[in-house]
C-alpha positions as CSV (number, residue, x, y, z in Angstrom):
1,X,0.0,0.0,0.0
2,X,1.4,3.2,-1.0
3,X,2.0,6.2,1.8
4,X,-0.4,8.3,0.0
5,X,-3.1,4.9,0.7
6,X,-1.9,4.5,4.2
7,X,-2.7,8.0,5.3
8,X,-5.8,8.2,3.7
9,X,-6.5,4.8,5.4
10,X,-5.6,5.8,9.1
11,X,-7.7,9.3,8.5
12,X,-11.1,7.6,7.4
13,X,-10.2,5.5,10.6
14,X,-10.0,8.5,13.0
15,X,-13.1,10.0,11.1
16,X,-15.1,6.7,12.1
17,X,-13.6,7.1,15.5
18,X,-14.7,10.4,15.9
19,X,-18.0,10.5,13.9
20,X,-19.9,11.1,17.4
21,X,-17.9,15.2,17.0
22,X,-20.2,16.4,14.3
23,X,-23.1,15.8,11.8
24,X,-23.8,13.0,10.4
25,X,-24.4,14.5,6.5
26,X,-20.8,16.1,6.7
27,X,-19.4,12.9,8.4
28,X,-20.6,11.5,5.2
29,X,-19.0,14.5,2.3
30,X,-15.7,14.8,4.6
31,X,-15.7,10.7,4.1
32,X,-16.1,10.3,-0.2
33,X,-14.1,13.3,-0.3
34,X,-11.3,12.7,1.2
35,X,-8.0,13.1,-1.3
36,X,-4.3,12.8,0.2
37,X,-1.4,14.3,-2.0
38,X,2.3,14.7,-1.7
39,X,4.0,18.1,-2.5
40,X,7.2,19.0,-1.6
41,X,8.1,17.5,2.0
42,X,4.1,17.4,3.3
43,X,1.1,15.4,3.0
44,X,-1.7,17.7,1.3
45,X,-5.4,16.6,2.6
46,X,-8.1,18.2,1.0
47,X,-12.1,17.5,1.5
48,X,-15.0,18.9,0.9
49,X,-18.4,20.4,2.7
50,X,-21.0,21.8,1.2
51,X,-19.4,22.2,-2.1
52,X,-16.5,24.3,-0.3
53,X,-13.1,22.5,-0.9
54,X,-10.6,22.7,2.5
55,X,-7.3,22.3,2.6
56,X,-4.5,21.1,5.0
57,X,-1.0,20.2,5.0
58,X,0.9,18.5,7.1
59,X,5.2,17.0,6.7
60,X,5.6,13.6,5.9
61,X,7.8,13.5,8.8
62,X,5.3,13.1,10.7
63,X,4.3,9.9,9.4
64,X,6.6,7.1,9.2
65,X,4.5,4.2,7.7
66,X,5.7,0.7,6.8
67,X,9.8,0.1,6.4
68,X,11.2,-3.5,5.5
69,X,13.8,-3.8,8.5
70,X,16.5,-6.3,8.2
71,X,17.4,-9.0,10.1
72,X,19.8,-6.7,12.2
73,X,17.7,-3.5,12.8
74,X,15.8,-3.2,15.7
75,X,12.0,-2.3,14.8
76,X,10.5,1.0,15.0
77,X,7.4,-0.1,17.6
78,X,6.4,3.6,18.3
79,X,5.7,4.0,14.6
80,X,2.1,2.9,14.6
81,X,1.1,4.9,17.8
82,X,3.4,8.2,16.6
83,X,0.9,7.4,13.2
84,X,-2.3,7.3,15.0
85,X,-1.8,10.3,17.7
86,X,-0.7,12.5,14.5
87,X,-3.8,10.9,12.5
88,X,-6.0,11.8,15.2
89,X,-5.1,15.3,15.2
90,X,-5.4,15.6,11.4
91,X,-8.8,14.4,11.5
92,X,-9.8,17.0,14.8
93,X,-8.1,19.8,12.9
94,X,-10.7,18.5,9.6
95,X,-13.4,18.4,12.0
96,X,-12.9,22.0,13.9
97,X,-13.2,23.5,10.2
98,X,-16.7,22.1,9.8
């Protein structure tokens, strides 16, 4: 799965998580609208409500999805809670601007 996939992925997830913050109709737009794209160094998120596209950004050093470690390297275990804490406070900051 691509980075691009992942973090769309993990935001639809916080969304469902946190579906009880706010309407149901725009929990539904924010949902199929959803579109993750890389520009420079950042993640660019953009949804829409009411016909009004939204737009944020945020550096994909924030993120540090799925490396193949070898035999030798010690896994990164704080990788999948650093992804969901900085998921989570996409998807509040998507939610505060609805």
């Amino acid at each position: 799965m691509s980075k691009l996939n992942s973090l769309k992925f993990l935001l639809l997830q916080k969304l469902n998580e946190h579906k009880s913050l706010i309407n149901e109709e725009i929990h539904k737009e924010i949902a199929y609208s959803l579109e993750v794209k890389m520009r420079n160094d950042l993640y660019i998120i953009n949804w829409k409500v009411n016909n009004i596209i939204n737009e944020i950004s945020s550096p994909q050093s924030n993120f540090n999805f799925y490396k193949k470690s070898e035999y030798n390297e010690t896994p990164d275990t704080n990788q999948i809670t650093n992804n969901n804490s900085e998921g989570t406070k996409l998807i509040l900051e998507i939610i505060s601007k609805n």
